[in-house]
C-alpha positions in Angstrom: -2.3 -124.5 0.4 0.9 -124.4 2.3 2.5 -120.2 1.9 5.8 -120.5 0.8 8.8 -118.4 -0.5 7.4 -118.6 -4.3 3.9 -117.6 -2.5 4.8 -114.7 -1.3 6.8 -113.9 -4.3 3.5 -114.8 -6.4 1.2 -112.6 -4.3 3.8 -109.6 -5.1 3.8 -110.2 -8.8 -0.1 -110.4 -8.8 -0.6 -107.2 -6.2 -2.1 -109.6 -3.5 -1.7 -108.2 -0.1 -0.4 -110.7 2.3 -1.1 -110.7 6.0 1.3 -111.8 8.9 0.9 -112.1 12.5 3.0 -113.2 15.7 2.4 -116.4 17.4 4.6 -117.6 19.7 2.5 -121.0 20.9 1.0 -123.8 19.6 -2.8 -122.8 20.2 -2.6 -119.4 18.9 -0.6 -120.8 15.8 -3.6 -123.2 15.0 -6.4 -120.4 15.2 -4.6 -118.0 13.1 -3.7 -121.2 10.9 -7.4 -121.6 10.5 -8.3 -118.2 10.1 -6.2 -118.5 6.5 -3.2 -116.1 7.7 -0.2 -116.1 5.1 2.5 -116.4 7.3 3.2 -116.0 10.8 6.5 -114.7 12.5 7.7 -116.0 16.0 8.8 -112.6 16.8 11.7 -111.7 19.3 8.9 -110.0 20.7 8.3 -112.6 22.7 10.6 -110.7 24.8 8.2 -108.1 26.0 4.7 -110.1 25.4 5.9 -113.2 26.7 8.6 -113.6 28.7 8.2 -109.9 30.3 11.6 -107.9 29.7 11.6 -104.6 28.5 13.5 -105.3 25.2 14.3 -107.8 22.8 17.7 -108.2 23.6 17.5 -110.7 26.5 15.8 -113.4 24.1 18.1 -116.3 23.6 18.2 -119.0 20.4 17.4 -121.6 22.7 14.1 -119.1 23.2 13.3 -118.9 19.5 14.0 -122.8 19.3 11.4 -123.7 21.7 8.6 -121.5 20.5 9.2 -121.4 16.9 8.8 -125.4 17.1 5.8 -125.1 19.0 4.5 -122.9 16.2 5.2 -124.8 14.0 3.3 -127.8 15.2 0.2 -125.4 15.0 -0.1 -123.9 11.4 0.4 -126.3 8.3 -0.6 -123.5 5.6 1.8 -120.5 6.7 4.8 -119.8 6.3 6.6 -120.0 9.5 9.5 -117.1 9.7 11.5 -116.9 12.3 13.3 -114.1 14.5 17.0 -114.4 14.7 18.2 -112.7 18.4 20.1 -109.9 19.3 23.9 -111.8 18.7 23.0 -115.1 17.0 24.2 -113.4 13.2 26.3 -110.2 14.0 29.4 -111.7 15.2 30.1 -113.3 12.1 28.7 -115.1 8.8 29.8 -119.1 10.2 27.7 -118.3 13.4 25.0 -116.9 11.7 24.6 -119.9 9.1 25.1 -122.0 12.3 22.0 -120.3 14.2 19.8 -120.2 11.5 20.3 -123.3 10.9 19.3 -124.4 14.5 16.4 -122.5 13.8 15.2 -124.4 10.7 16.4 -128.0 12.0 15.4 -127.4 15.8 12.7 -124.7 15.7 11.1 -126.2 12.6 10.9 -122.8 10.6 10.5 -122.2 6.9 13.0 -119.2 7.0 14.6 -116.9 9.2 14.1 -112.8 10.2 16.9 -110.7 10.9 17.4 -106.8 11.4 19.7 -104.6 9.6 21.2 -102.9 5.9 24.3 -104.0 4.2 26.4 -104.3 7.5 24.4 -107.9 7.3 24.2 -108.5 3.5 27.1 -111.3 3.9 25.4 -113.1 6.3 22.3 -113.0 4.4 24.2 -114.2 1.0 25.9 -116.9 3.0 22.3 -118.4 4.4 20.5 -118.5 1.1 23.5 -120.0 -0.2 23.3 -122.5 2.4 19.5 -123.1 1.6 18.4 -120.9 4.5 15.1 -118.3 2.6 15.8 -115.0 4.8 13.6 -112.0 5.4 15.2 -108.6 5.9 13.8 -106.1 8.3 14.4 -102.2 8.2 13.5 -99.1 9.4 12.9 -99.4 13.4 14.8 -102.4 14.2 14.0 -103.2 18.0 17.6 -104.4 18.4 19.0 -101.6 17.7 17.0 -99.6 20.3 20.2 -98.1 22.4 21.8 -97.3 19.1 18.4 -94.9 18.2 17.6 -93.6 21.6 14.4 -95.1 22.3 11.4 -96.0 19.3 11.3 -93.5 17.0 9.9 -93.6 13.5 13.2 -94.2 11.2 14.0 -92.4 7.7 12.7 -88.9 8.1 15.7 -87.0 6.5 17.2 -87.5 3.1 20.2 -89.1 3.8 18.3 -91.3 6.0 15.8 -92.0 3.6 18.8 -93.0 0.9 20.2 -95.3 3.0 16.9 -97.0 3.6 16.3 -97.6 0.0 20.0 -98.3 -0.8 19.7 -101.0 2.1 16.6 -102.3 0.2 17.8 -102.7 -2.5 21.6 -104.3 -1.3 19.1 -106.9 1.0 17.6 -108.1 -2.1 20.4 -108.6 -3.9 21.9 -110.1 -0.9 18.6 -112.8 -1.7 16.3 -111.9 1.0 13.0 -112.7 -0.3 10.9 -110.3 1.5 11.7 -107.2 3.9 10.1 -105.9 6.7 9.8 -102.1 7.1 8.5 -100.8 10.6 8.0 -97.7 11.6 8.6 -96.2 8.4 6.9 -92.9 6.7 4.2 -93.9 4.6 5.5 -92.3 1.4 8.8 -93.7 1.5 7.6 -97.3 2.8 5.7 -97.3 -0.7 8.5 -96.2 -3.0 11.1 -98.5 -1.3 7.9 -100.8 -2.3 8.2 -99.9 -6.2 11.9 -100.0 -6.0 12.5 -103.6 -4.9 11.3 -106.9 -6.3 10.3 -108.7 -3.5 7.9 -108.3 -0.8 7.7 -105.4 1.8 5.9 -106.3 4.7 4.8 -103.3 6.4 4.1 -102.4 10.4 3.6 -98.4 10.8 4.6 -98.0 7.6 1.3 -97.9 5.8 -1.2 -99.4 3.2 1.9 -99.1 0.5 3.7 -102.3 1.5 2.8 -105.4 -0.1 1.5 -107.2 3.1 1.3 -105.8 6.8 2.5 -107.7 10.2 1.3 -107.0 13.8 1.5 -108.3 17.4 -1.0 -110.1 17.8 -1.1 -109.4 21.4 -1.4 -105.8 20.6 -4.2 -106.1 17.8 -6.6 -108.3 20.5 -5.7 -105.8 23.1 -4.0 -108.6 26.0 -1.0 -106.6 25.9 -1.2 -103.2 28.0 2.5 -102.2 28.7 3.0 -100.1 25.6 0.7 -99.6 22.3 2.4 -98.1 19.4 0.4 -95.7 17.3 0.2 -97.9 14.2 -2.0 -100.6 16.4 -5.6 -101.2 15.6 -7.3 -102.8 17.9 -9.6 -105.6 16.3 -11.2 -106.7 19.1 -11.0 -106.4 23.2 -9.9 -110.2 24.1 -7.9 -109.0 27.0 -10.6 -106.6 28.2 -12.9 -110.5 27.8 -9.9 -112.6 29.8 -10.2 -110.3 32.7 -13.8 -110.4 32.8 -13.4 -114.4 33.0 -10.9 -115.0 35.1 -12.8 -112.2 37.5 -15.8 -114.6 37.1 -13.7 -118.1 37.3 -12.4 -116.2 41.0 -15.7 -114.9 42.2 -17.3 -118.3 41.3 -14.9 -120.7 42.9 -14.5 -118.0 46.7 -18.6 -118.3 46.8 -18.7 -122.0 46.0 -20.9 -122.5 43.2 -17.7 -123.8 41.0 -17.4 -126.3 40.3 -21.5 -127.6 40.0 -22.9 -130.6 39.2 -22.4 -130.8 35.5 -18.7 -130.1 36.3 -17.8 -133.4 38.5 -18.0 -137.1 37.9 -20.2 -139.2 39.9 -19.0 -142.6 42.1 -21.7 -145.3 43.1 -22.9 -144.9 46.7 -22.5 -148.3 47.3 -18.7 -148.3 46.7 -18.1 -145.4 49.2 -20.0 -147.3 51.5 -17.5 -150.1 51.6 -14.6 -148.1 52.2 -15.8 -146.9 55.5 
């Protein structure tokens, strides 16, 4: 059954946890697709995991376009949200309709993702009004990373802890249907949780969130640069692609790849006539 906005309203109402990963190409979409994932997020992350710069900021709308459409070809059952980048909404509410938008009609996303409190309530009220679903996102908000100094857990003091759940609470009434919190105490991810309607979908903000999110590169360990401390590893795949690619290399230098079984054959007689 295809995830939707009501779905992951639904799995709220009925204290379902909901499960989200990154994909940022077609293949990996398909195999999380299949693996019964709720929704997956083509994450500005891409940034770092993909693209190789050392923040988000870089990452373009054209960037989002192209992956979130290949995504989207991928997964038929989940919901496919999409980042918005660093300047596609701040500027002002008609460019951030206009880029979500372009992310919907171009990118083929179910609904968009962007950072930030009630400095971007009006852009979020002016997308749902314009038939755009938008999830929030709070707490560490990689965007903001020269703002905070470098990645640092968000909401540890009371005013900042107020102003998270105030934010909360002005997103959903803004008509974000969901809200990401990351890197968020445990405590107060769950009582933001209790105060707000719709989804929270936590990453290092623990079990108290109605769903969780990771980096999909980070959980299968292909990503080495930088691990945050709310990473599990579930399984060593990049620790299994070196040890092929180290294989495919030894195997082709001594010879003995390609073999037999790996070529197609031609009828002696036919080379013979084109000597």
């Amino acid at each position: 059954m295809k995830n939707t906005v009501a779905t992951f309203a639904q799995a709220k109402a009925e204290g379902r946890k909901l499960a989200m990963l990154t994909a940022y190409d077609y293949s990996t979409a398909k195999l999380e697709d299949e693996a019964g994932i709720d929704g997956i997020l083509i994450g500005d992350s891409l940034g770092n995991v993909v693209l190789g710069y050392e923040d988000t900021l870089s990452v373009t709308v054209e960037d989002m376009i192209h992956h979130s459409a290949a995504v989207a070809r991928g997964a038929k059952n989940a919901l496919i949200v999409c980042d918005m980048p660093f300047l596609s909404y701040e500027v002002s509410v008609p460019d951030a309709v206009r880029n979500a938008g372009r992310l919907l009609k171009e990118g083929r996303a179910n609904c968009v993702k962007l950072e930030g409190g009630e400095e971007v309530c009006p852009q979020v009220a002016a997308m749902v009004a314009a038939g755009i679903p938008v999830m929030g996102h709070l707490g560490l908000t990689p965007q903001s990373i020269n703002a905070f100094g470098g990645f640092k857990v968000q909401g540890k003091s009371e005013a900042a802890a107020r102003k998270l759940i105030s934010d909360a609470k002005a997103l959903e009434a803004a008509g974000a249907f969901a809200i990401v919190l990351e890197a968020v105490p445990a405590k107060l991810a769950a009582l933001v949780t209790k105060e707000v309607g719709v989804p929270t979908i936590g990453i290092g903000a623990g079990a108290g969130c109605d769903g969780q999110i990771l980096v999909y590169q980070d959980m299968l360990g292909m990503f080495s640069d930088f691990c945050p401390k709310f990473v599990k590893r579930f399984a060593n795949v990049g620790e299994a692609m070196r040890d092929g690619f180290a294989s495919y290399i030894n195997e082709v230098r001594e010879g003995s790849f390609p073999s037999a079984e790996h070529t197609f054959k031609i009828d002696d007689e036919v080379l013979e006539k084109l000597y």
